[in-house]
C-alpha positions in Angstrom: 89.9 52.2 71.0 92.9 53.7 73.6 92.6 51.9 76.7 93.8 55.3 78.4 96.3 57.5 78.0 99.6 58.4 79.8 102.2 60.9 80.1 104.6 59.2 77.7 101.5 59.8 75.5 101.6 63.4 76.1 105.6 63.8 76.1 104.8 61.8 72.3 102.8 64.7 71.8 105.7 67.3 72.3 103.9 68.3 76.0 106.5 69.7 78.3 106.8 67.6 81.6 105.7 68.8 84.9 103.0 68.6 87.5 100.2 69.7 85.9 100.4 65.9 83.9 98.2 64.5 86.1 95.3 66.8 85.9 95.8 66.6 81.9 95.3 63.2 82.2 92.7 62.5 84.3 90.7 64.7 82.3 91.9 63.9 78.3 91.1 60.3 80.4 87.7 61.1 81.3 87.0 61.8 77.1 87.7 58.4 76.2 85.7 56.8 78.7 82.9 59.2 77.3 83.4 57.8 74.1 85.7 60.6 73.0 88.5 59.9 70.3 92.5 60.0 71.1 92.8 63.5 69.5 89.9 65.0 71.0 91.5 63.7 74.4 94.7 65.1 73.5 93.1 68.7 72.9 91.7 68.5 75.8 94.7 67.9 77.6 96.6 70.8 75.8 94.3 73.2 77.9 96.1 72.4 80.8 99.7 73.0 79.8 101.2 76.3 81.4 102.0 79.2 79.9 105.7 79.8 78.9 107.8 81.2 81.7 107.6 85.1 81.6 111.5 86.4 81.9 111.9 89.8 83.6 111.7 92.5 81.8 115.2 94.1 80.7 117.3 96.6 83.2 115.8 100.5 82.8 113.0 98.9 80.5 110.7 100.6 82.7 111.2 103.8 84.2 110.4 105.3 87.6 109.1 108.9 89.4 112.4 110.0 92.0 110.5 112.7 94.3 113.2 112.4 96.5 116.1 114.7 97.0 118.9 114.2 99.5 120.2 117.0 101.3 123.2 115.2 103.8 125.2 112.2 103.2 123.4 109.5 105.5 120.1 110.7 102.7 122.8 110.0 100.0 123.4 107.0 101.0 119.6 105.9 101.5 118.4 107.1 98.4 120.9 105.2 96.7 120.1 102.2 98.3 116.1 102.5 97.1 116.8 103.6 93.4 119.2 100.2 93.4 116.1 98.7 94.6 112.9 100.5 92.7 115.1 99.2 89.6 115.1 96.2 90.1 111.2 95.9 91.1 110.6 97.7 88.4 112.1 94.7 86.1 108.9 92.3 87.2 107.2 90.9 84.5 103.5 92.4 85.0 104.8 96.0 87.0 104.2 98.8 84.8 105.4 101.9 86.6 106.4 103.2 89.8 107.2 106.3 91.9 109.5 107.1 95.0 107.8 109.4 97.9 110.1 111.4 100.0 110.1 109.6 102.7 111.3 106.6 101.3 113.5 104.2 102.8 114.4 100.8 101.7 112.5 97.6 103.8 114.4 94.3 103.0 116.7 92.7 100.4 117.1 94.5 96.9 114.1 94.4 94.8 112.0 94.2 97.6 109.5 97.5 97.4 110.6 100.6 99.8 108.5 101.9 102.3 107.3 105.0 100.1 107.3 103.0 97.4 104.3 102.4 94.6 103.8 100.1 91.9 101.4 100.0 89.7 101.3 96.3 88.4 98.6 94.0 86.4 98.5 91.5 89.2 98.0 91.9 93.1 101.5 91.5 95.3 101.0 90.5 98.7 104.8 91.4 99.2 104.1 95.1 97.9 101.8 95.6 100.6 103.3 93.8 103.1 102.4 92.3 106.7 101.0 95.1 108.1 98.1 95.5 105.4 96.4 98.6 105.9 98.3 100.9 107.9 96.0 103.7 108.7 95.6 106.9 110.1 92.6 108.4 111.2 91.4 111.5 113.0 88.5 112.5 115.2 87.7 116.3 116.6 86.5 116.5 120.9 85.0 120.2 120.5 85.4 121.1 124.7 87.6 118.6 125.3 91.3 119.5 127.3 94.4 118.0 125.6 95.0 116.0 128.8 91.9 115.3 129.4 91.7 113.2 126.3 95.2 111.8 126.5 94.7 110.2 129.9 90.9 108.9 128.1 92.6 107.4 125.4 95.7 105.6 127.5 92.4 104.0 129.6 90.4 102.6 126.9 93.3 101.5 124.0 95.8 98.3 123.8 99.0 98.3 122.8 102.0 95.6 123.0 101.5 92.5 121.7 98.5 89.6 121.2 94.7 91.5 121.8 92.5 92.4 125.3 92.3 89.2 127.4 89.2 87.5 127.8 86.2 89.6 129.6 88.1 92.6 127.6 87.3 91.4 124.4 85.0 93.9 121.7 83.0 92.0 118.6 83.2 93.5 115.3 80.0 94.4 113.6 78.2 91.5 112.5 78.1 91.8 108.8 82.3 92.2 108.8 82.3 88.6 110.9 80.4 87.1 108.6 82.6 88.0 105.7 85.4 87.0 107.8 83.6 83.6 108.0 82.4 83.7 103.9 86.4 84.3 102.7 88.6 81.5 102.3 91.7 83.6 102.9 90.2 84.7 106.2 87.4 82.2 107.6 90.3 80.8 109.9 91.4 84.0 111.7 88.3 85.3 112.8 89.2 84.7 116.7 92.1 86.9 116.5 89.9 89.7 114.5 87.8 89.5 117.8 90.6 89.5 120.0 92.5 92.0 118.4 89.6 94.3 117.8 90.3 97.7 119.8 94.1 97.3 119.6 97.0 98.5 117.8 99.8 96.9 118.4 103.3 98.3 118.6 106.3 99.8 116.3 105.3 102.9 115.2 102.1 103.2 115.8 100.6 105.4 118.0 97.5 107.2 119.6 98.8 111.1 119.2 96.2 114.0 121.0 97.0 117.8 119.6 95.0 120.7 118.6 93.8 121.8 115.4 96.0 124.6 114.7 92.9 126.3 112.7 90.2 125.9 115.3 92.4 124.9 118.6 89.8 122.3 118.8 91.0 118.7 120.3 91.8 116.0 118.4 92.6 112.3 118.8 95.4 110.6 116.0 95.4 106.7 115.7 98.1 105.1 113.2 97.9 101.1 113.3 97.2 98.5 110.6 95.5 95.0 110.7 97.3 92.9 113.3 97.6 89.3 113.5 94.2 89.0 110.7 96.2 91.2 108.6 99.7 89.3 109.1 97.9 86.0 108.5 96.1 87.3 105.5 99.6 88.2 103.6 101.5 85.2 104.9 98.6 83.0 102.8 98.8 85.4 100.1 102.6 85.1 99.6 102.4 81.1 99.9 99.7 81.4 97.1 101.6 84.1 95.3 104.8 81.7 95.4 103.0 78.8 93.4 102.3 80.9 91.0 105.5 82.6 90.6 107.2 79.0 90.1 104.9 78.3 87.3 104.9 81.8 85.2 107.7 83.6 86.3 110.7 81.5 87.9 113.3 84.5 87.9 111.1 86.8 89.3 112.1 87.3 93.3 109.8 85.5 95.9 109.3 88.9 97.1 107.6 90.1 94.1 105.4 87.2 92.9 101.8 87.9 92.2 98.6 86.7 92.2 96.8 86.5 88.6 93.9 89.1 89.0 91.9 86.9 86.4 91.4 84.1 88.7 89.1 83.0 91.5 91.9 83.4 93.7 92.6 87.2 92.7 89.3 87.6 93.2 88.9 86.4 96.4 92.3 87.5 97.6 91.3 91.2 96.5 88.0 90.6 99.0 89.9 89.6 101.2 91.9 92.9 101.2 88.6 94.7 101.2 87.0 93.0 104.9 90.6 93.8 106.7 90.2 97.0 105.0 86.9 97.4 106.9 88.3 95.8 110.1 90.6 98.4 110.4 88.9 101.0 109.9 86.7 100.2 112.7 89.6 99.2 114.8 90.4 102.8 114.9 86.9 103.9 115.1 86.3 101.8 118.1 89.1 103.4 119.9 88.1 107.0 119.3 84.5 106.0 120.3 85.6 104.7 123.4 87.3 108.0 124.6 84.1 109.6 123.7 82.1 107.6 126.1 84.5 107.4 128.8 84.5 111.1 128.4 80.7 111.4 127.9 81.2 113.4 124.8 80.6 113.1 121.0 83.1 113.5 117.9 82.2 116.5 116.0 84.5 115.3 113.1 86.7 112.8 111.7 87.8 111.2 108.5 90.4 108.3 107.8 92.9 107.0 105.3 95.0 103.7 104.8 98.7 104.2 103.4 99.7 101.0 102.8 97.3 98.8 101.0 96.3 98.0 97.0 93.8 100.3 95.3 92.3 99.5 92.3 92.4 102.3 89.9 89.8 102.5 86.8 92.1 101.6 84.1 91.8 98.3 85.6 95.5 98.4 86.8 96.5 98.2 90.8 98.3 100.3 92.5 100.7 99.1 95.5 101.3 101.6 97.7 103.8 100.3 100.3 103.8 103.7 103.0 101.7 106.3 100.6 99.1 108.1 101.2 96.3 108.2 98.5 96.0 112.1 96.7 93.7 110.6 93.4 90.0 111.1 93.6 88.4 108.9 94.9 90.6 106.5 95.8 87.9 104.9 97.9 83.9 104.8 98.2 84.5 106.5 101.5 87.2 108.4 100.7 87.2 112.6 101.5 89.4 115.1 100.2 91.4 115.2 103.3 94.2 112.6 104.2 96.7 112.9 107.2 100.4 112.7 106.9 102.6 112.2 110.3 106.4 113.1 110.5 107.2 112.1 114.1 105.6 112.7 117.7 107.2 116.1 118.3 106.0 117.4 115.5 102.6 118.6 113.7 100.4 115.9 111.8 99.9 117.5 108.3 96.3 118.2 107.1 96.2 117.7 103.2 94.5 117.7 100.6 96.1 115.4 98.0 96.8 117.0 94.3 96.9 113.4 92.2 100.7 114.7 91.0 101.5 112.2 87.9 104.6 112.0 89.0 103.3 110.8 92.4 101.0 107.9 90.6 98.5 109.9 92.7 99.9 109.4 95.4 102.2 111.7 98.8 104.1 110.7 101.7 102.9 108.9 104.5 105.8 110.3 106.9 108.8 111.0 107.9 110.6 107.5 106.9 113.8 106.4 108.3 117.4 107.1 107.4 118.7 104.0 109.8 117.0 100.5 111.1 116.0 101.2 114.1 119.7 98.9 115.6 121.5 101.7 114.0 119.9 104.5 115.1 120.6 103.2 118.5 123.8 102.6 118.2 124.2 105.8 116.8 122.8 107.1 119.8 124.9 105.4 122.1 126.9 107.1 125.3 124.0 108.8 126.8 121.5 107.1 128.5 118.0 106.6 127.1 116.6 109.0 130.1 118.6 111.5 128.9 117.6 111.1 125.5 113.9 111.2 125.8 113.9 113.7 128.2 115.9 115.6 125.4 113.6 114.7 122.7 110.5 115.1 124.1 110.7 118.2 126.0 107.1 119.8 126.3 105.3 116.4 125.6 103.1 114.6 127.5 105.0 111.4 125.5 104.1 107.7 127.1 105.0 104.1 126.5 101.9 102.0 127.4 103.9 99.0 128.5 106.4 101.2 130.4 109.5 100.4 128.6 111.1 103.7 126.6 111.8 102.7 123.2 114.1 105.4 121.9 113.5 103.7 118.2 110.5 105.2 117.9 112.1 109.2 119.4 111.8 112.0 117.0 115.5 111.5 115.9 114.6 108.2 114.5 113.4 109.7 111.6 114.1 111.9 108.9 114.4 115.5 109.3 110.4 116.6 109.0 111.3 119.7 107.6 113.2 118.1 104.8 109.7 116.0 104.2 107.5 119.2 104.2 109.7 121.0 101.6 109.9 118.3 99.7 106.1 117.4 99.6 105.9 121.1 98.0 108.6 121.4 95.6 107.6 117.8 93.9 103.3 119.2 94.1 102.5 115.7 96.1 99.8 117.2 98.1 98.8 121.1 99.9 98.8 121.4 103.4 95.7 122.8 104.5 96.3 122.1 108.4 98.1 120.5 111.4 97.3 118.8 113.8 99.8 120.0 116.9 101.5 118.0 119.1 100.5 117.4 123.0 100.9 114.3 123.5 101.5 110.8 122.4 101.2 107.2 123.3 103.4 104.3 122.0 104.0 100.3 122.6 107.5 100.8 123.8 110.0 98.0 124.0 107.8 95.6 124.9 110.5 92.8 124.0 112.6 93.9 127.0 110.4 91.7 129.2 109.6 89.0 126.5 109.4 85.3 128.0 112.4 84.3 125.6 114.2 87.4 127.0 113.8 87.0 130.9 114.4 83.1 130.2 118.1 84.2 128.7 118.7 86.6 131.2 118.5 84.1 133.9 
């Protein structure tokens, strides 16, 4: 009988080298101490050998949806920049198709996913939804209420900038979505920051916008923020996990665009996972809204909300990646309505529509007005006025506001592309019908927190 086997025994056997060896051994070794026979062992150990390396697919092999048309040269320029980089996505190994929204802009080094990009793919990509998993909008109708007098309501009871509320500040999350928090393995370790970022929302682009329903004049409250710190700590364990696997099936596919296997145990729980910061977020806006209520001793008369930047599962089994998209397929979630909200910029209205699950959209429409420039070259661009000037300019007629008092011009109306451009082109390409809008009174952002970061003041001395 073989005293035991070892990995010249398996290279014998014509077994590639590598790390799953010792796995395959201790277990072909386990069969002969059962009694088992060298060949029996040896099967056994085959089991664990990996797959062949999956090459990318070949350039233009798979073909992607442009609903984006430029109009001026800086467009030109940026829509060149994210077909370069939609084609070379599109060359992973387990993407199947993709589409371009109109507001696209590219969002990191080629091959990396555009903001108003999708991907539909037979794995999950924690790079294709990125950090800020979830990004959401949601609405809620005051019937009675004054624009101002909701605006000042809201600026009392939100949180912007970074970290959460300080202690004594602090609101808990329902019950059952802690105790998921605590059941996942992907999130059982970040459940402090999902109480003490619960009822905030961060900074960026996000925003708490207050308007009227151009239909009913009624007053409305807008929220746009994702997931936080849980969310942020969710993808950065996803794209350590993705990267193992990457190494071992696909070597030339980019770091940005590894996968996790949706066969597994860790798909599956990686795709809960998605599902409780789904649910987190949605109440993170909620909370918010509910909070103006009280303080104004009022109720919500409507409201509905929908993510545009997350992973939906569609029914063929397939998932779709949409990195800033809004959902326009049916169902696109248990709690989903026929009404979605698409922003453009803070002078201008929030679209009300009613997605039309366009196959050259993969069911999908904007969720914006995207970005022509970063925001260090739109203010450079802007440079030899001064920023009082500017906003002033920009947001004439606004009740705008920065809740950490520093203006941050990135985030003015010119920062973005030309809403106009975005509205026609949601039409002429059949992403979605506009049924209403939401217009514009006021608006609170983060601002430039930074300006006063410890690191900051530090080098300033």
């Amino acid at each position: 009988m073989t005293e035991s086997i070892t990995g010249q025994d398996l290279i014998d056997a014509g077994f590639p080298t590598g790390k799953w060896f010792g796995k395959a051994l201790r277990e072909a070794n386990g069969v002969l101490e059962a009694g088992g026979s060298f060949e029996m062992a040896i099967e056994l150990a085959r089991t664990f050998e990996p797959a062949p390396a999956v090459p990318l697919k070949a350039v233009e092999a798979v073909d992607f949806h442009l609903n984006i048309e430029a109009e001026t040269e800086d467009e030109t320029a940026n829509v060149e920049a994210v077909k370069r980089t939609m084609a070379e996505l599109m060359r992973t190994p387990v993407v199947r198709s993709g589409a371009v929204m109109p507001d696209a802009c590219p969002a990191g080094p080629q091959g990396t996913i555009p903001v108003g990009g999708i991907a539909v793919s037979e794995a999950i990509h924690p790079g294709m939804h990125s950090a800020d998993i979830c990004c959401s909008m949601a609405l809620s109708v005051y019937p009675g209420i004054a624009p101002a007098v909701l605006l000042d309501a809201v600026h009392a009871v939100t949180h912007f900038g970074p970290g959460g509320r300080p202690r004594g500040q602090q609101i808990r999350p329902s019950d059952a979505v802690m105790a998921r928090f605590d059941a996942n393995p992907f999130l059982r370790n970040v459940a402090s920051k999902a109480i003490e970022q619960f009822g905030t929302q961060g900074d960026g682009n996000h925003f708490a916008y207050v308007g009227t329903i151009k239909s009913s004049g009624e007053t409305a409250l807008v929220t746009h923020h994702g997931s936080r710190a849980p969310g942020a700590r969710l993808y950065s364990a996803g794209m350590k996990l993705a990267e193992r696997y990457r190494r071992d099936l696909s070597p030339e596919t980019l770091k940005e665009n590894a996968w996790i296997p949706a066969d597994t145990r860790d798909g599956d729980d990686y795709w809960e996972a998605l599902q409780i910061i789904r649910d987190w977020t949605k109440g993170n806006h909620l909370v918010i809204h509910d909070m103006a209520a009280d303080r104004l001793a009022t109720s919500v008369s409507d409201r509905f909300w929908n993510e545009h930047n997350f992973v939906f599962r569609r029914s063929d089994g397939l998932f779709s990646h949409a990195k800033g998209a809004t959902p326009a397929f049916n169902g696109w979630a248990e709690d989903a309505t026929d009404l979605t909200l698409i922003p453009l910029n803070m002078a201008e209205p929030i679209l009300i529509v009613r997605g039309s699950n366009a196959a050259n959209g993969l069911g999908f429409s904007p969720h914006g007005a995207g970005r022509n420039f970063s925001r260090t070259q739109h203010k450079k661009r802007l440079m030899g006025r001064s920023n009082e000037e500017i906003f002033a300019e920009e947001t004439r007629g606004l009740d705008a506001r920065f809740f950490t008092g520093q203006m941050d011009i990135s985030e003015l109306p010119s920062a973005y592309k030309n809403a106009a451009t975005v509205r026609k082109q949601i039409s002429r390409y059949g992403l979605a019908d506009i049924v209403d809008e939401v217009l514009p009174y006021g608006c609170i952002m983060a601002g430039d927190w930074q300006i006063n970061a410890p690191w900051r003041k530090k080098k300033r001395w």
